[in-house]
C-alpha positions in Angstrom: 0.0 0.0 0.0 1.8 2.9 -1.4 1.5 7.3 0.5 1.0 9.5 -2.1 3.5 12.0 -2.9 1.7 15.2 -3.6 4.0 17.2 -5.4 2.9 14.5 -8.8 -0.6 15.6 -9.0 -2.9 18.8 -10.0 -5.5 17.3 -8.1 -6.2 15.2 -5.4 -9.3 14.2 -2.8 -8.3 12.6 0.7 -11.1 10.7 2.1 -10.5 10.6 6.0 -12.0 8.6 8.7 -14.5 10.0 11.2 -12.7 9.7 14.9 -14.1 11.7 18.2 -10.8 12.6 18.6 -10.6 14.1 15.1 -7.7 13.2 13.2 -5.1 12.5 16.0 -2.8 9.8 15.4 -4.1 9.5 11.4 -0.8 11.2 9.4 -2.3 13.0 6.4 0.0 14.7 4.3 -0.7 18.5 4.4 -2.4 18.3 7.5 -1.6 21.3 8.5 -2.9 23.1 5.5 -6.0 21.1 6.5 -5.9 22.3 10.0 -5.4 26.3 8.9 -8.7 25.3 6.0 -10.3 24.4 8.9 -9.5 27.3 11.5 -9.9 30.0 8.6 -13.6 28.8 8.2 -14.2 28.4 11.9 -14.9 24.6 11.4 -14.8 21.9 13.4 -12.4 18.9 12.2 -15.4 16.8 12.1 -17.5 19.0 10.3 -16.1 17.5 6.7 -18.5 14.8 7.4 -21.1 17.3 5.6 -19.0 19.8 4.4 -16.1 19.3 2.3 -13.1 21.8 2.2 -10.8 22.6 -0.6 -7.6 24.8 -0.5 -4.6 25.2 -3.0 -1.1 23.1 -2.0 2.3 25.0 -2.2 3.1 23.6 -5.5 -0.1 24.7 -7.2 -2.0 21.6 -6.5 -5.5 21.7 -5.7 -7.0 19.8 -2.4 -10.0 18.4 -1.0 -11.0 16.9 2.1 -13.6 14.9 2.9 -14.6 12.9 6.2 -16.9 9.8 5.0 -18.5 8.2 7.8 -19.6 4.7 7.4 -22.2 4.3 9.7 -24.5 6.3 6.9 -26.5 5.1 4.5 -25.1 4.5 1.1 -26.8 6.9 -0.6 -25.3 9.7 2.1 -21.8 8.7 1.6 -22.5 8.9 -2.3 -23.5 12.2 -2.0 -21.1 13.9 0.5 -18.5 11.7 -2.3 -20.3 14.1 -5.0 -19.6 17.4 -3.5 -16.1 16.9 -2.4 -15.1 16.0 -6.3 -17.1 18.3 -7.3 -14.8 20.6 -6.4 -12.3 19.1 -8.2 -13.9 18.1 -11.4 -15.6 21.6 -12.0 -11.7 22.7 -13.2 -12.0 19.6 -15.7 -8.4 17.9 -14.6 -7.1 15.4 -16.6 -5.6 13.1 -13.7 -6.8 12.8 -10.6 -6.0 11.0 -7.4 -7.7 10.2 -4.6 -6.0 8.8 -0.9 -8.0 7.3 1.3 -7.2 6.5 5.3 -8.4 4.8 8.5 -8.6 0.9 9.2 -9.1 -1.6 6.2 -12.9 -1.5 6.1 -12.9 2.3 6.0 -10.2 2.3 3.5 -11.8 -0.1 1.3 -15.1 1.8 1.8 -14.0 5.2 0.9 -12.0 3.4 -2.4 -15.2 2.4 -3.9 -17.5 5.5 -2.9 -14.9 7.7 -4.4 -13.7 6.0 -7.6 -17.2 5.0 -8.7 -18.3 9.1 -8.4 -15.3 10.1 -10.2 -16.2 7.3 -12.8 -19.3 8.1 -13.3 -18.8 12.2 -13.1 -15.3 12.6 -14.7 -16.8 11.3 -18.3 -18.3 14.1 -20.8 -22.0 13.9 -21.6 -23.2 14.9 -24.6 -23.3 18.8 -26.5 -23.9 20.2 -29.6 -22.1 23.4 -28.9 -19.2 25.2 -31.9 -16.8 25.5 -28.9 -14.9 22.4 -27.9 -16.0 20.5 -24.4 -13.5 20.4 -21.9 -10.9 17.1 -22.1 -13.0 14.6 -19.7 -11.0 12.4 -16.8 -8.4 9.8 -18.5 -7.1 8.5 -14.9 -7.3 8.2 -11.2 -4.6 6.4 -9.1 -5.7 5.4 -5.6 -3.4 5.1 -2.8 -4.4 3.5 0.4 -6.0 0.6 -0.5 -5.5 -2.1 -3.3 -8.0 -4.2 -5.0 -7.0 -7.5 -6.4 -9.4 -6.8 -9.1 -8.9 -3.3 -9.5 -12.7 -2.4 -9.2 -13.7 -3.7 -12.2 -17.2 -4.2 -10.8 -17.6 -0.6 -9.8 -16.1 0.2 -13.7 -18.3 -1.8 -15.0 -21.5 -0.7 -13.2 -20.4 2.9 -13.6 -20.0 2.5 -17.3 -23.4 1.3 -17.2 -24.6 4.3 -16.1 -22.7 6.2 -18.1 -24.6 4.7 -21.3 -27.6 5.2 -20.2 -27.3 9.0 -19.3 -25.5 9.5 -22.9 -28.5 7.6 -24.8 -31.1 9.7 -22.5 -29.2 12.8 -23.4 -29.4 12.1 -27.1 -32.0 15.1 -29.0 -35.1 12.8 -30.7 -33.8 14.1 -33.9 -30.9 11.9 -33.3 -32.7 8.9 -31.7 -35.0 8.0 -33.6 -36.5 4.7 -33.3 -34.3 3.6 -36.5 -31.5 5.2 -35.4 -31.6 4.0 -32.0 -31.7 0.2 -33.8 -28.9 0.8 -35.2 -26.9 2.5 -32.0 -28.5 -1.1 -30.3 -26.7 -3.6 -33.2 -23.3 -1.4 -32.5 -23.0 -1.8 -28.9 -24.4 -5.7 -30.0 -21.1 -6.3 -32.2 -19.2 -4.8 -29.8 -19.9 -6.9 -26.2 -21.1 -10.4 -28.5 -24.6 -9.7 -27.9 -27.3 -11.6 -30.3 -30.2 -9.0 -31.5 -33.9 -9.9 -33.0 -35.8 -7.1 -33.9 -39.4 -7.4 -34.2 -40.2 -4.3 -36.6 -43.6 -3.2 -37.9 -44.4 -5.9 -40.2 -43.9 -8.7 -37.9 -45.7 -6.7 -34.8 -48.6 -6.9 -37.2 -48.3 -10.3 -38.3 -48.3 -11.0 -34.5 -51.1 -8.9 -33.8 -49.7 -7.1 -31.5 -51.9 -4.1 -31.4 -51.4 -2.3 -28.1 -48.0 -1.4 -29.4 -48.6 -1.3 -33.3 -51.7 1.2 -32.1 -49.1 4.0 -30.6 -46.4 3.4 -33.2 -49.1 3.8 -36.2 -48.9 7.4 -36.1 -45.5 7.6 -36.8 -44.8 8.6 -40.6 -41.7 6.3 -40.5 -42.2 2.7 -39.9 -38.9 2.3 -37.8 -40.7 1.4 -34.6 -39.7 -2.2 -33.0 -39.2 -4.2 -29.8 -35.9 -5.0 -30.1 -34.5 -8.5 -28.0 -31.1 -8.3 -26.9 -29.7 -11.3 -25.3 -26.6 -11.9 -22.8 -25.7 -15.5 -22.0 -23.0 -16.7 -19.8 -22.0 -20.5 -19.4 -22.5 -21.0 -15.4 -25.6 -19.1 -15.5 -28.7 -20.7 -13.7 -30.9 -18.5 -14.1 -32.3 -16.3 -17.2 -33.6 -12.3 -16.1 -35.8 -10.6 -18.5 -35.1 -6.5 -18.7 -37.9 -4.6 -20.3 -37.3 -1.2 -21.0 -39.7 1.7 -22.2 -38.2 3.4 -25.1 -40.8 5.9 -26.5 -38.3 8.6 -28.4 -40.3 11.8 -28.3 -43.6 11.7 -26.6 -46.1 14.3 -28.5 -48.8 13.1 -26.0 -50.9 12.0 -29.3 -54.0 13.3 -30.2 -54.3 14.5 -25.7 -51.1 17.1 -27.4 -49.1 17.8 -24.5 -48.9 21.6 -23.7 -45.2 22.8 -24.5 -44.3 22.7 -21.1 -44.4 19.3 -20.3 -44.0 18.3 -24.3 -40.4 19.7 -23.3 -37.9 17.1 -22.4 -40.1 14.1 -23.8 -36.8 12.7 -25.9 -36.1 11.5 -22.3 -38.9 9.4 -22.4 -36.7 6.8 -23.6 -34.8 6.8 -20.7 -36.1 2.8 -19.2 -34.9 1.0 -22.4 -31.3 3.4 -21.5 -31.3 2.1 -17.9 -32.3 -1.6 -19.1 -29.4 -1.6 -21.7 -27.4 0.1 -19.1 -27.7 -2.9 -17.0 -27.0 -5.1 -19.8 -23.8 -3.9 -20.4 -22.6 -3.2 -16.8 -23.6 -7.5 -16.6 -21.6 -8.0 -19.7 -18.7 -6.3 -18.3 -18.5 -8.1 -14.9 -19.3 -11.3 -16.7 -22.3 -11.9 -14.7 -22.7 -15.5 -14.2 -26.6 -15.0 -15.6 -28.3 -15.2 -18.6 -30.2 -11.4 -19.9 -32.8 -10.9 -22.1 -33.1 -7.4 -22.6 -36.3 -6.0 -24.5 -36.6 -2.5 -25.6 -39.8 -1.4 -27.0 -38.4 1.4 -29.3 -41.5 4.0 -31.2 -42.5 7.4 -30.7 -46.2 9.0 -29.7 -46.8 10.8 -32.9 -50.0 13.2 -33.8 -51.0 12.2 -37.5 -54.3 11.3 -39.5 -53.0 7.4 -38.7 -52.2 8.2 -34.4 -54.8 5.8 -32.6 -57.4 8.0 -30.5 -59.6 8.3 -27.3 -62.1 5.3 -27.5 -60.3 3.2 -29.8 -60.6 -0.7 -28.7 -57.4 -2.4 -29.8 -56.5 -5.9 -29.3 -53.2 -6.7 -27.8 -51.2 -9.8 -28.5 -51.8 -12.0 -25.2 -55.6 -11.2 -26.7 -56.6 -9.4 -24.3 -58.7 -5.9 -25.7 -58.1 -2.2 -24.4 -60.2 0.6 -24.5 -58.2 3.6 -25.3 -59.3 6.5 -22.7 -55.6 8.8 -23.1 -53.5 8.6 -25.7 -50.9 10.3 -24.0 -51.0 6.6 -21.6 -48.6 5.4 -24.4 -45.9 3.6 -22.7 -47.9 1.7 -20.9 -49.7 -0.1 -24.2 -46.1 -0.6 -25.9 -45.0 -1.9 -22.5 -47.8 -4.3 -22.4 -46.9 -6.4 -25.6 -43.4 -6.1 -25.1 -44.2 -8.1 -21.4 -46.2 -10.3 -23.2 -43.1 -11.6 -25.4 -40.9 -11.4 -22.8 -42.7 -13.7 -20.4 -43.6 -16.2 -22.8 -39.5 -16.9 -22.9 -40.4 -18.0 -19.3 -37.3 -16.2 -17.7 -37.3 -16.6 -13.5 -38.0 -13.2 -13.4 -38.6 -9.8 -15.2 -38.2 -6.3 -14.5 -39.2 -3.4 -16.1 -38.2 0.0 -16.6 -40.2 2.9 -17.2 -40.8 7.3 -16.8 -44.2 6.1 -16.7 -46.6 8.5 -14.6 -46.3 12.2 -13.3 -48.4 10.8 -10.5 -45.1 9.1 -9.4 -43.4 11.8 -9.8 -46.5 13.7 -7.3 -45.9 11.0 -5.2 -42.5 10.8 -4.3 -40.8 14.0 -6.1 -37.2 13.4 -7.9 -35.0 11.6 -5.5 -37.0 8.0 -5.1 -38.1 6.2 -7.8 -41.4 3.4 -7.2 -41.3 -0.1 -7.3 -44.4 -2.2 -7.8 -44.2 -6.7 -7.6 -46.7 -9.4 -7.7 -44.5 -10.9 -5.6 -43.4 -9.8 -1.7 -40.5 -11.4 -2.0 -39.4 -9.7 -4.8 -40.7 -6.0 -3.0 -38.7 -7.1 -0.1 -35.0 -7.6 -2.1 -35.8 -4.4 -4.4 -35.9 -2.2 -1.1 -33.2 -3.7 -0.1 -31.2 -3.1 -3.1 -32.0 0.3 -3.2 -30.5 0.8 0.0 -27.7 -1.2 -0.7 -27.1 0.3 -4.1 -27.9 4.3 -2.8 -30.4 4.4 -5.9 -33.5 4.4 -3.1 -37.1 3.1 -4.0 -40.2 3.5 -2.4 -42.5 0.2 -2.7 -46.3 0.6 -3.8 -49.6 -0.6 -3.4 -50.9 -4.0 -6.1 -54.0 -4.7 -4.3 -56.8 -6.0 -6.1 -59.6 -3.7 -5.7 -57.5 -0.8 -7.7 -58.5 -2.8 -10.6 -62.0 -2.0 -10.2 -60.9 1.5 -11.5 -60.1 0.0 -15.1 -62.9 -1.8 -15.7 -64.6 -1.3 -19.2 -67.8 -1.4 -20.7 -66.5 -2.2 -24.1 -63.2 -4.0 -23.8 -61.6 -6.4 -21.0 -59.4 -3.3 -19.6 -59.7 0.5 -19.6 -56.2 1.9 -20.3 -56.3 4.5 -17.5 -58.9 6.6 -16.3 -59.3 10.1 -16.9 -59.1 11.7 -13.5 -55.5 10.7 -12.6 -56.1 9.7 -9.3 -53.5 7.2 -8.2 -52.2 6.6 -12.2 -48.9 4.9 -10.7 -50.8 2.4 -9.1 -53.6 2.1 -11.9 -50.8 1.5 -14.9 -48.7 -0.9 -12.8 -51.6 -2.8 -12.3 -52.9 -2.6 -16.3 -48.9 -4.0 -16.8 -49.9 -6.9 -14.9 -52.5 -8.2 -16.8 -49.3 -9.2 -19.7 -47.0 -10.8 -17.2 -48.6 -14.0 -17.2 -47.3 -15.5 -13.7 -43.7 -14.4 -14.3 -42.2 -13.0 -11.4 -42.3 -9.1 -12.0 -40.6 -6.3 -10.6 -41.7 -2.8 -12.2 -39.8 0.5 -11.8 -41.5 3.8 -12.4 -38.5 6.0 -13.1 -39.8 9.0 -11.2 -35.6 9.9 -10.6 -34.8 9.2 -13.4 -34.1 13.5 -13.5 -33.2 15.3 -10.6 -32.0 18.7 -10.8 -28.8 19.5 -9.2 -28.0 15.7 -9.8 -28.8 12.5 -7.4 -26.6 10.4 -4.9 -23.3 9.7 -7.2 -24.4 11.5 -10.2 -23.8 15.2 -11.0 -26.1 15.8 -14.1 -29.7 16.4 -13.8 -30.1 13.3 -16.4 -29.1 10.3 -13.4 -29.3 7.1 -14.6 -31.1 6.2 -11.6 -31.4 2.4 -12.2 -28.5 0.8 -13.4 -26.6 0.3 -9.9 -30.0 -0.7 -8.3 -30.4 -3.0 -11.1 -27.3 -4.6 -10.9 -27.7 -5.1 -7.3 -30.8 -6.9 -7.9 -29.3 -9.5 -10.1 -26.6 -10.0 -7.5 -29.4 -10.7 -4.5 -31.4 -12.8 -6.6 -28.6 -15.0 -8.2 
């Protein structure tokens, strides 16, 4: 276990331990630049547990300190981790290292909350602007603890996320669902993935019509549910990833006022998190088999866009009245759980910015978790915690259902009042999961302004470290 030696680097974040005592008998180099940091601000030593301090070395360097106490909740040391490299990563350095102290657990602690931050903040996300972004992070050297595998889970989860944000950040003009097909069959060739794509023509030979119905208003027939499989020779057990990929969201023929129509090219962001999750598996070399599905269209306005009071059939037969058309990712979701489930995989998640009424519910910083198993509920809370990605479990009780009952068709869509919508479209979902085990997310974080836990950027990612935590509990 190798002491830094300051004087090689522009940059660098110490992670201390928290002691009563404050830091007596812990040598830090520079500790008394730390000490007169402290002093100057009329801080206490253990104050860095919330409030990080920065200060410029002799040579030029530029400091941080940060206490992380490991008694909190993973989500708390993630974002204390945040704001002390935010200090350090808002001057864009190229290298940057980070030294971390106390006893072995400690150490090891503070290694992984600080390199996966700077992993997953020290990338550049995506701009369209004449003058050049700034150079993003190329490497971090950590002193004070060594990992015989150098991280490469934390890597591999934080490149994850990293995908995920960069296809959420994409304009629709450049994710289209075509385009995003063929973004899918490059990162395919790349990690040995096998790809079917069920386009238009098949959808329709399928009779799938709760999905063909939203992407019929489209003027390009690029729309698809794309399967993209993982498989890994010890696996035992196969996982089914569903993801929500509408690319601009018009709201339909219910047009979404400009307000809210602003931002919808995010509304791709659960088939981002799901392949997220697919690659961060691929790069661990998760001993489990994926099947990723992506149901890929866009919510159009056209002559051709399905309407209020249309009755469409969708491909497990069972017939929807159409009360919003704006309730579209819910109807592509449907069929897209009805193919995934008849793979028979031991269990399914999906992922979805499915309701403002979970957004109502819980604001930006949870995201909602529904099950038709406890079970299930139980291990998703727990990953939450366990990842720092927190999720806040709902209601599946029967008597909601009463709210979708039809006159016309076997299932209303939604209802028009709104009233408890998270609840009322989780429990339409269920009726194409056959008896698959079934986990689904309603991405309510998946934007937080000011950023979320690890991440920096309003755009969070928020489900590709709970995800991966999920397949880990329930290998």
């Amino acid at each position: 276990m190798s002491e830094i030696n300051g004087g090689e680097y522009s940059h660098i974040l110490f992670v201390l331990p928290v002691r009563e005592n404050g830091l007596a008998g812990i040598a830090i180099p520079y500790h008394e630049k730390l000490n007169a940091a402290v002093t100057r601000r009329g801080m206490k030593m253990n104050e860095l547990i919330e409030n990080p301090i920065s200060c410029d070395l002799d040579h030029g360097a530029m400091a941080v300190w940060v206490m992380l106490d490991i008694s909190k909740s993973r989500f708390e040391q993630l974002t204390i981790m945040r704001k002390a490299l935010d200090l350090l990563l808002t001057e864009h350095p190229q290298q940057l290292a980070i030294s971390v102290y106390g006893n072995e657990k400690e150490r090891r602690n503070a290694a992984s909350v600080g390199l996966y931050t700077a992993w997953v903040n020290g990338a550049r996300l995506m701009v369209r602007k004449k003058k050049m972004p700034p150079k993003p992070l190329k490497s971090i050297t950590l002193f004070g603890y060594k990992d015989p595998g150098k991280f490469a889970d934390l890597k591999a989860k934080a490149d994850g996320n990293l995908l995920a944000r960069e296809l959420t950040l994409l304009p629709a003009n450049e994710l289209t669902p075509g385009l995003y097909r063929e973004r899918i069959r490059h990162l395919a060739k790349v990690n040995s993935w096998k790809v079917i794509e069920f386009d238009m023509k098949k959808l329709r030979k399928l009779s799938a019509g709760a999905f063909v119905a939203v992407a019929q208003g489209s003027a390009d027939e690029d729309a698809a549910i794309v399967r993209v499989r993982y498989t890994h020779k010890d696996a035992k057990k196969t996982v089914a990833l569903v993801g929500k990929g509408i690319c601009f969201d018009t709201g339909g023929h219910n047009l979404k006022p400009a307000k809210y129509m602003h931002g919808m090219h995010e509304d791709m962001n659960g088939s981002a998190v799901a392949l997220g999750i697919l690659l961060a598996a691929t790069r661990q070399k998760l001993p489990v088999n994926i099947d990723c599905w992506v149901a890929l269209a866009q919510n159009h306005i056209s002559p051709k866009a399905y309407k209020q009071n249309d009755v469409v059939t969708a491909l497990n037969g069972t017939t929807i009245e159409i009360i919003h058309t704006d309730a579209e990712g819910r109807m592509v979701l449907a069929d897209t759980l009805t193919l995934a489930s008849s793979e028979k995989p031991d269990f399914m998640i999906d992922f979805a910015t499915l309701t403002g009424s979970c957004v109502t519910a819980l604001g930006n910083r949870y995201s909602g978790v529904f099950s038709n198993r406890d079970a299930l509920i139980s291990k998703a809370l727990d990953a939450g915690i366990e990842s720092g990605e927190r999720v806040c479990a709902f209601p599946m009780d029967s008597d909601y259902e009463v709210a979708l009952d039809s006159k016309v068709a076997d299932i209303k869509q939604c209802t028009l009042d709104g009233e408890a919508d998270h609840i009322l479209a989780a429990k339409f979902l269920q009726r194409f999961v056959d008896d698959t085990p079934w986990i689904h997310m309603d991405l309510s974080a998946s934007r937080c302004d000011g950023g979320l836990g690890a991440v920096a950027s309003d755009v969070t990612g928020f489900g590709v470290a709970w995800g991966m935590r999920m397949l880990k509990l329930t290998e």
